[in-house]
C-alpha positions as CSV (number, residue, x, y, z in Angstrom):
1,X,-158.7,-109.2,-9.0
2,X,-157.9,-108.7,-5.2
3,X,-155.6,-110.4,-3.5
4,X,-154.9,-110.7,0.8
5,X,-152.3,-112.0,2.9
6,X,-151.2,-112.4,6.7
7,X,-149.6,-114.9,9.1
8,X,-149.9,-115.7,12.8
9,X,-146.9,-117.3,14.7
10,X,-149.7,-118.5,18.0
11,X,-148.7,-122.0,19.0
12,X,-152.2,-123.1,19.0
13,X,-153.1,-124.4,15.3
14,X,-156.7,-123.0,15.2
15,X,-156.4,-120.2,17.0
16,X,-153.7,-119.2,14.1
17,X,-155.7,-120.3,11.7
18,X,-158.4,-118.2,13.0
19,X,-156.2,-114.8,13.4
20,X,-154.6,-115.2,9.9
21,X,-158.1,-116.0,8.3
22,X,-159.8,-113.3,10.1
23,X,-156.8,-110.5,8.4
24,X,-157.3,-112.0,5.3
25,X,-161.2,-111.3,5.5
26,X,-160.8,-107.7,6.0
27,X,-158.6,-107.3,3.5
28,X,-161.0,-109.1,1.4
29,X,-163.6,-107.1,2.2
30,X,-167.2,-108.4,0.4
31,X,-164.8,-110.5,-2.6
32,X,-165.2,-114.2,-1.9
33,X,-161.6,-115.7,-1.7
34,X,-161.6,-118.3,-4.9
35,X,-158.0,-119.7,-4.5
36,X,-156.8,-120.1,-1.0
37,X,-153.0,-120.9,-0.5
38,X,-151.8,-122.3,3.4
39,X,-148.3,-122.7,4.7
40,X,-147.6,-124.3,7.8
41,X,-144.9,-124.9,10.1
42,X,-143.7,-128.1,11.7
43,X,-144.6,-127.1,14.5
44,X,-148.2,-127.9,13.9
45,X,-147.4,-131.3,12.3
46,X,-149.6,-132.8,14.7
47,X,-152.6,-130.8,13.2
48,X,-151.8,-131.2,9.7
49,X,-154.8,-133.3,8.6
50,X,-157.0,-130.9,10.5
51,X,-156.0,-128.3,8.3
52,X,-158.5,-128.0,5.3
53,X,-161.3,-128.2,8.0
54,X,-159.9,-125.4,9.9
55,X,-159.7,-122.9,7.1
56,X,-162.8,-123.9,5.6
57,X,-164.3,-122.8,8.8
58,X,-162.3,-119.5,9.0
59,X,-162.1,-118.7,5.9
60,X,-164.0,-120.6,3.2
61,X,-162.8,-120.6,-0.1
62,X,-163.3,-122.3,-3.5
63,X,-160.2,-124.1,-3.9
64,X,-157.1,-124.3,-1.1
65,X,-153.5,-125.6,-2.1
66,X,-150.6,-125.4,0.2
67,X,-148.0,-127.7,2.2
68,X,-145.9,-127.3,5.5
69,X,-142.9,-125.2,5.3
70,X,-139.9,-124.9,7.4
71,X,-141.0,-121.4,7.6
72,X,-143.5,-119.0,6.8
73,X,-144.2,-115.9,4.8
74,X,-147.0,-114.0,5.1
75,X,-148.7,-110.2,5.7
76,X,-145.0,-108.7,5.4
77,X,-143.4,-110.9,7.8
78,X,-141.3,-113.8,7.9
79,X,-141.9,-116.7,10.4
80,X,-139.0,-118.8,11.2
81,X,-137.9,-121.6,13.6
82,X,-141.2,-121.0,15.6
83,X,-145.1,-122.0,14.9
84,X,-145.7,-120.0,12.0
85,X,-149.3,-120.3,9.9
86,X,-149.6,-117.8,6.9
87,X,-152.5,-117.5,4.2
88,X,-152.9,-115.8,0.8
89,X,-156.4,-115.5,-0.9
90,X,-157.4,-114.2,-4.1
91,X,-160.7,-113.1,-5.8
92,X,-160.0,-114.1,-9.1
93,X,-163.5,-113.0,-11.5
94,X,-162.5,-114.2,-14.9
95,X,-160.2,-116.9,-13.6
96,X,-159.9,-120.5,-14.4
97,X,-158.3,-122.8,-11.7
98,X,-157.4,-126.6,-12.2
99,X,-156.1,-128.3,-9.5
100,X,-153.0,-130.8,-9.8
101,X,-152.4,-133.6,-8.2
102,X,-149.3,-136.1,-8.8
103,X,-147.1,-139.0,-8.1
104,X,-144.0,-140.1,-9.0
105,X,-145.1,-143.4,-10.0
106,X,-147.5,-141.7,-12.8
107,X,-144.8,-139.8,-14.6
108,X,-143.8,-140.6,-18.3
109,X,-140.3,-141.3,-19.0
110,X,-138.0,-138.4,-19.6
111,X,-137.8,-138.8,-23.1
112,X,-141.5,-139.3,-23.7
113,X,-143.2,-137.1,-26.0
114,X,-144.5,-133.2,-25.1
115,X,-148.2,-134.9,-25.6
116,X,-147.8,-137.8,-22.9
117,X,-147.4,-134.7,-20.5
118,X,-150.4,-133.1,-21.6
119,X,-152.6,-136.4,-21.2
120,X,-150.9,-136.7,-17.7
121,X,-151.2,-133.2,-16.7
122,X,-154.7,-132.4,-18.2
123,X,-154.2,-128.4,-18.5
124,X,-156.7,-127.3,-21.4
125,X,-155.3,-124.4,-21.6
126,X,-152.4,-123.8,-23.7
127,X,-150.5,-121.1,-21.6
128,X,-151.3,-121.8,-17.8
129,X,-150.1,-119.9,-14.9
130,X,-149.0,-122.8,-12.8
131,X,-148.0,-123.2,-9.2
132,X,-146.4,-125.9,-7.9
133,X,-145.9,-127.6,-4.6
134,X,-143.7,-131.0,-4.5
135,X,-142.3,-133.4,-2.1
136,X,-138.6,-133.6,-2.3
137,X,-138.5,-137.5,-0.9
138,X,-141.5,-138.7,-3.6
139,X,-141.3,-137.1,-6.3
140,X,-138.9,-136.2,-9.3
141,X,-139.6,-132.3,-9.3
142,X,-137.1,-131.8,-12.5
143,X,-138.6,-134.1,-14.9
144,X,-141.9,-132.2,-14.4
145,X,-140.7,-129.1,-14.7
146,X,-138.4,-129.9,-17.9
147,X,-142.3,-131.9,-18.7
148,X,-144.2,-129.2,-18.1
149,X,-141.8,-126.6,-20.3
150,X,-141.9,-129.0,-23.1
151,X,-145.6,-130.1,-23.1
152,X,-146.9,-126.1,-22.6
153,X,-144.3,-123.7,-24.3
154,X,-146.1,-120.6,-23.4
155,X,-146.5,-121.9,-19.6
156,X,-145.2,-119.8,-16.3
157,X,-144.3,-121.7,-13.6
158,X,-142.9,-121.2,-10.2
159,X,-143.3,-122.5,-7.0
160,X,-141.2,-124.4,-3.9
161,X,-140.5,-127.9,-2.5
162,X,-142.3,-128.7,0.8
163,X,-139.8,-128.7,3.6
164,X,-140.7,-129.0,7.7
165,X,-140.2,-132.8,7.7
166,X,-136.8,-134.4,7.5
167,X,-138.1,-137.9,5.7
168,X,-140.5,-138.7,3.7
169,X,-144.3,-138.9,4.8
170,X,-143.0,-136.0,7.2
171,X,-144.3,-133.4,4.7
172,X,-147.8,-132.4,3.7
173,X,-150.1,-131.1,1.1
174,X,-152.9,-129.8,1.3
175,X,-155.4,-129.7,-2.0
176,X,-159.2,-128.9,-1.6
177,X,-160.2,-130.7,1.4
178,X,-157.4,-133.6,1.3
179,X,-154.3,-134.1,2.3
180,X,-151.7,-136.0,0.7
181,X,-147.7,-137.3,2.3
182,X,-146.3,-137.4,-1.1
183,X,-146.4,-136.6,-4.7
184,X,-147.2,-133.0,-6.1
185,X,-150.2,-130.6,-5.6
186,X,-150.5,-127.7,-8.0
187,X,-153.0,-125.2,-9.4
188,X,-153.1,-123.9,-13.2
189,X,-154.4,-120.9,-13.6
190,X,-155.7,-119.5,-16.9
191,X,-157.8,-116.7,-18.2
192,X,-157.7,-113.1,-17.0
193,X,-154.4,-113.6,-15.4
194,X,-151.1,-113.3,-15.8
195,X,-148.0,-114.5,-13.6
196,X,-144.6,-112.4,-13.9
197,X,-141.7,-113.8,-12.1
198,X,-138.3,-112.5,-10.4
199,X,-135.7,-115.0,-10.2
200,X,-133.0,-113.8,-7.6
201,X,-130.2,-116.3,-7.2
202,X,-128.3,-114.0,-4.9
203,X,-124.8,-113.9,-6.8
204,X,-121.9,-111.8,-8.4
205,X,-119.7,-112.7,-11.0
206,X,-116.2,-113.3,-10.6
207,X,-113.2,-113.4,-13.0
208,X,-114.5,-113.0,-17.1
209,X,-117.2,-115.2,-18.9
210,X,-115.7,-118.2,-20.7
211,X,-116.8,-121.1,-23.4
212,X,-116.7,-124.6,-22.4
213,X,-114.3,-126.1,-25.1
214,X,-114.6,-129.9,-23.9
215,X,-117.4,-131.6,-22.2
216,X,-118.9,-134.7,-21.3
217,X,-122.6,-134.4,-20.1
218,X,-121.9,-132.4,-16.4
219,X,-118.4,-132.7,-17.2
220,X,-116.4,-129.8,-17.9
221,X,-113.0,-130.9,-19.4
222,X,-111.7,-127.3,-20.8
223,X,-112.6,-123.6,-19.9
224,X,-111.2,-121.9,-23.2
225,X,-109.2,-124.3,-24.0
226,X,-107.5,-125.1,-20.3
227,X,-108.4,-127.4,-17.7
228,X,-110.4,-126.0,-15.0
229,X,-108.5,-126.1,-12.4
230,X,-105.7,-124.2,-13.9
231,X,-108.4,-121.7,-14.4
232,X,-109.9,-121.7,-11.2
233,X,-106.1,-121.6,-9.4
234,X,-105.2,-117.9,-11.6
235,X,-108.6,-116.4,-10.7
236,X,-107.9,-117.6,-6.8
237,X,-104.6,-115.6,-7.4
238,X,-106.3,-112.2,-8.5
239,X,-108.9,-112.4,-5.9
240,X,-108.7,-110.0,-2.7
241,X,-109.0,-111.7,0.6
242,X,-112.6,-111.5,1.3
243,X,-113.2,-113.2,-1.9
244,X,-110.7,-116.1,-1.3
245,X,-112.6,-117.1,2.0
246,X,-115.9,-116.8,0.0
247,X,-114.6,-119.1,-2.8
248,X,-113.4,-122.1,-0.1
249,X,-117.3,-122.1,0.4
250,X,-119.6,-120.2,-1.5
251,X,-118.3,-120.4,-5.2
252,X,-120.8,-121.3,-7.8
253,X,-120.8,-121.8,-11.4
254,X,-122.8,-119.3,-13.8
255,X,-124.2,-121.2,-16.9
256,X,-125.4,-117.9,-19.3
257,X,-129.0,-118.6,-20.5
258,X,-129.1,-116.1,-23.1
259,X,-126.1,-116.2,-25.5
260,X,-127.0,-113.7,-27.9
261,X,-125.4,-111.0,-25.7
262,X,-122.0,-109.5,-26.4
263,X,-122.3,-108.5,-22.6
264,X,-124.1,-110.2,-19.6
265,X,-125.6,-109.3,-16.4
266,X,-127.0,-110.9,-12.9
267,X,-130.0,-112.8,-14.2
268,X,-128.5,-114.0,-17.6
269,X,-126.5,-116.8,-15.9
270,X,-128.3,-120.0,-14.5
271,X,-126.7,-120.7,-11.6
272,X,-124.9,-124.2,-10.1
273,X,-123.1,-126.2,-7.6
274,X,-119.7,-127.0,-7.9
275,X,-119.5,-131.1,-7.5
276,X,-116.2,-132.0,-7.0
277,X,-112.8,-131.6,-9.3
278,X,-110.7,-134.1,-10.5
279,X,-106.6,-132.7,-9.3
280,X,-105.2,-135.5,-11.9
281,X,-107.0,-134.0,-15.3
282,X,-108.4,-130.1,-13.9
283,X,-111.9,-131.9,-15.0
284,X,-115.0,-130.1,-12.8
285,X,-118.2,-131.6,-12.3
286,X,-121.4,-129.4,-11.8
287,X,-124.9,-129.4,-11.4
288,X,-126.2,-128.9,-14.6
289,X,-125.8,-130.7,-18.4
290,X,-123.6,-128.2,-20.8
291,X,-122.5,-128.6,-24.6
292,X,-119.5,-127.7,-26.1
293,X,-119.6,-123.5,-26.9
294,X,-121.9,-122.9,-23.7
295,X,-120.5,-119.5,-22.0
296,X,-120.5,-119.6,-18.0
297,X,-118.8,-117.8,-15.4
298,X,-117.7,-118.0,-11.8
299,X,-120.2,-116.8,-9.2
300,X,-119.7,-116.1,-5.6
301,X,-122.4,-115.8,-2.7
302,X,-122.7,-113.5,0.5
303,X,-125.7,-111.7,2.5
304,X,-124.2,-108.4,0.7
305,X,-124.1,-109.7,-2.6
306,X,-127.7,-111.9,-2.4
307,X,-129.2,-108.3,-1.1
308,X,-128.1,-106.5,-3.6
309,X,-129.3,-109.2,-6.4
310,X,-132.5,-108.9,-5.0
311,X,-133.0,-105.3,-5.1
312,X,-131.1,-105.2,-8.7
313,X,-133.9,-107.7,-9.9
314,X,-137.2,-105.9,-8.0
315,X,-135.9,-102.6,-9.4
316,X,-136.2,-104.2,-12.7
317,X,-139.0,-105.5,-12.7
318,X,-140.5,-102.6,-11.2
319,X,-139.3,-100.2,-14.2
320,X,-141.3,-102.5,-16.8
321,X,-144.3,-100.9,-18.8
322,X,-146.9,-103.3,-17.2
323,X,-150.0,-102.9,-14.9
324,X,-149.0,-103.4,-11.2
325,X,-149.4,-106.4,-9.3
326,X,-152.0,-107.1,-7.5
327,X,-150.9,-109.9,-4.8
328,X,-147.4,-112.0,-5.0
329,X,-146.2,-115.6,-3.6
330,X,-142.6,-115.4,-2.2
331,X,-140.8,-119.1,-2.8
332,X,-137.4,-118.7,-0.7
333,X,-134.7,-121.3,0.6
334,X,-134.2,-122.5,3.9
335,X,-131.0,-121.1,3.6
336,X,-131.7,-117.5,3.4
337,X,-133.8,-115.6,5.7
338,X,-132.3,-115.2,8.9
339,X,-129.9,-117.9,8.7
340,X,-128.2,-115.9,5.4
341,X,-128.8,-112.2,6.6
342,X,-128.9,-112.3,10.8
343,X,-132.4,-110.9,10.7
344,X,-136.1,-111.2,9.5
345,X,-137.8,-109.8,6.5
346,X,-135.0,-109.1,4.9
347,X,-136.7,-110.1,1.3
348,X,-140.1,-109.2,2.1
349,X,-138.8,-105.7,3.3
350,X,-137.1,-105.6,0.1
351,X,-139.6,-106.4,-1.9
352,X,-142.5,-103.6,0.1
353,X,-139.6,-101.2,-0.8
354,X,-139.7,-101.4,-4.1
355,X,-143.1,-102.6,-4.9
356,X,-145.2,-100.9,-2.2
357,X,-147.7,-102.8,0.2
358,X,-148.6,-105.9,-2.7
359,X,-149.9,-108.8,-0.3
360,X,-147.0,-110.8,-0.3
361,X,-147.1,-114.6,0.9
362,X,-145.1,-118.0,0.8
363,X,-142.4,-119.9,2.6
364,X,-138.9,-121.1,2.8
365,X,-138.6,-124.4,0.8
366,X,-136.2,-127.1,0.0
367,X,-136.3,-126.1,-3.4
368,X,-137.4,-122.8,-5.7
369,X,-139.1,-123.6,-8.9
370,X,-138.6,-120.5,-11.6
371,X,-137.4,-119.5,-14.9
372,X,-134.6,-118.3,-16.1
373,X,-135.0,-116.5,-19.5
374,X,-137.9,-118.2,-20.5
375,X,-136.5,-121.8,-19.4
376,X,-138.4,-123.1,-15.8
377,X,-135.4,-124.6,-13.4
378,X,-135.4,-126.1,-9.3
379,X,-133.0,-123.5,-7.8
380,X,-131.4,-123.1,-4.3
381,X,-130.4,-120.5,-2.3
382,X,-132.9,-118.6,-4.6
383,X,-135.6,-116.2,-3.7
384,X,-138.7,-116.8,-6.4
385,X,-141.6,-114.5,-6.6
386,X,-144.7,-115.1,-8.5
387,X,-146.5,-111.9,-9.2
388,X,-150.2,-112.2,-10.0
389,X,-151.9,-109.2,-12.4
390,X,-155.0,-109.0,-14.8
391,X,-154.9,-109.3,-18.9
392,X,-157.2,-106.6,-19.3
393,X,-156.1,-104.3,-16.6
């Protein structure tokens, strides 16, 4: 397995194309690039269909997937909020690939049986590696990942909603030589490979876990026994300053994903928005279904806090007993990157510093598909990596 990456930022579509290719080659060397993934910036939306053409000029390549990206990621760098085209290939001997194409209109109902996904999703095999690239104004990207999880237990998914266009038929993806305005393009792959994933949601605990006592659905009527707003006004009171500012905006809900822990740690907690609070009862709605005995916690986000996620969760993943990987996709929100941190590369500098020089592509998406102790979830203000390595090596 070998695996390449780079990115050009020239304003000229094929001339991009044709630098990014050209440093994926050489990396490349004499392996034939089998999976080709292409991100692209609005600002070639006017050369979108041209696309497949272009790479299979520059590049060739047995099977290409992609879609346009408010930003790039690609060769160590981070394009944003200019032309950005960046390309990861992979020589993949002992690899299966199935392409994955979607529409909302051909999705079984959420309660339909793990077997109507299988018939409509078509993997053989029975734990994929799958990547996944949806649009957010066609398609339902929840129901196939909660599909997916139920119809292929053993499955790894990650991946990142198309972003660039601001409505829908404003996005594209790219599969093989067509491009498609809507739906879901994908890839399983199966075989001598193996996809390990780090899941950093950028957050810290605040105050001390608690168990929902009352609920209804996304509801949350009692924290321990108390309405949670009488909850939430005591922590406010034993926070220091910085944090009170941070709470008016950034304050999350941490939904722990692995209960048979006496303690827990960044990465057990599934994070959520906070959707509004009811002052009569202290009732607070959030993103996310709970039961009745389900532990969360308060989160807050900053730049300091979501940098030092991310390094807690490379370094973590770096100290398991596994073979190294051999070429990664990066699947980061719009809102991080410069916008969070005031600079570029702050994840993909992150990540060469605790992983070395893995190719590393991807882009900034509207969404982050990855799982969270086994369970796949759509994230945001996420950073999800998809690290590719061999079974046998």
């Amino acid at each position: 397995m070998q695996w390449a990456s780079a990115a050009a930022d020239d304003a000229d579509l094929e001339r991009a194309v044709q630098r990014a290719a050209s440093a994926v080659r050489a990396q490349l060397g004499a392996c034939p690039a089998d999976l080709v993934f292409a991100f692209v910036s609005a600002h070639h939306a006017a050369g979108y269909a041209r696309l497949p053409g272009l790479i299979a000029d520059a590049l060739g390549g047995r099977l290409l997937i992609g879609c346009s990206a408010g930003g790039v990621i690609g060769g160590g760098r981070e394009i944003e909020q200019r032309p950005g085209v960046a390309l990861s290939a992979a020589f993949l001997p002992g690899v299966s690939l199935q392409p994955l194409r979607l529409t909302n209109d051909a999705l079984p109902s959420p309660r339909a049986e793990p077997a109507a996904w299988r018939e409509l999703i078509g993997i053989a095999a029975d734990e994929p590696q799958l990547i996944l690239l949806p649009d957010p104004f066609s398609f339902d990207a929840e129901a196939v990942i909660r599909g997916v999880d139920r119809a292929y237990p053993g499955a790894v998914t990650v991946g990142g909603i198309a972003s660039g266009g601001r409505q829908h038929g404003e996005n594209a993806l790219w599969l093989a030589d067509a491009m498609h305005l809507d739906g879901l393009v994908g890839v399983a792959l199966s075989g001598n490979v193996a996809l390990d994933t780090v899941v950093a949601q950028g957050c810290r605990p605040i105050g001390e876990p608690m168990f929902v006592t009352a609920c209804e659905r996304n509801i949350i009527r009692q924290l321990d026994g108390r309405p949670p707003l009488a909850v939430l006004q005591e922590l406010h009171e034993r926070l220091d300053p910085r944090d009170r500012q941070l709470a008016r905006h950034s304050l999350f809900l941490g939904i722990v994903m692995k209960e048979d822990r006496v303690e827990y740690r960044q990465g057990d907690f599934l994070i959520r928005n906070l959707l509004g609070i009811d002052p009569q009862t202290g009732a607070l709605a959030i993103g996310a279904l709970v039961d009745e005995t389900t532990v969360v916690q308060f989160h807050l986000r900053d730049a300091d806090t979501s940098a030092q996620d991310l390094d807690a969760m490379l370094e973590r993943y770096r100290q398991r007993a596994m073979p190294p990987a051999r070429g990664a996709l990066l699947f980061s929100c719009l809102g991080r990157g410069q916008f969070l941190y005031g600079h570029a590369d702050h994840d993909t500098d992150a990540f060469r510093r605790c992983l070395g020089d893995v190719p590393l592509g991807g882009f900034f998406c509207n969404g982050e598909i990855g799982p969270v102790h086994g369970q796949t979830f759509l994230h945001g203000y996420t950073s999800s990596f998809g690290l590719f390595r061999g079974r046998d090596s």
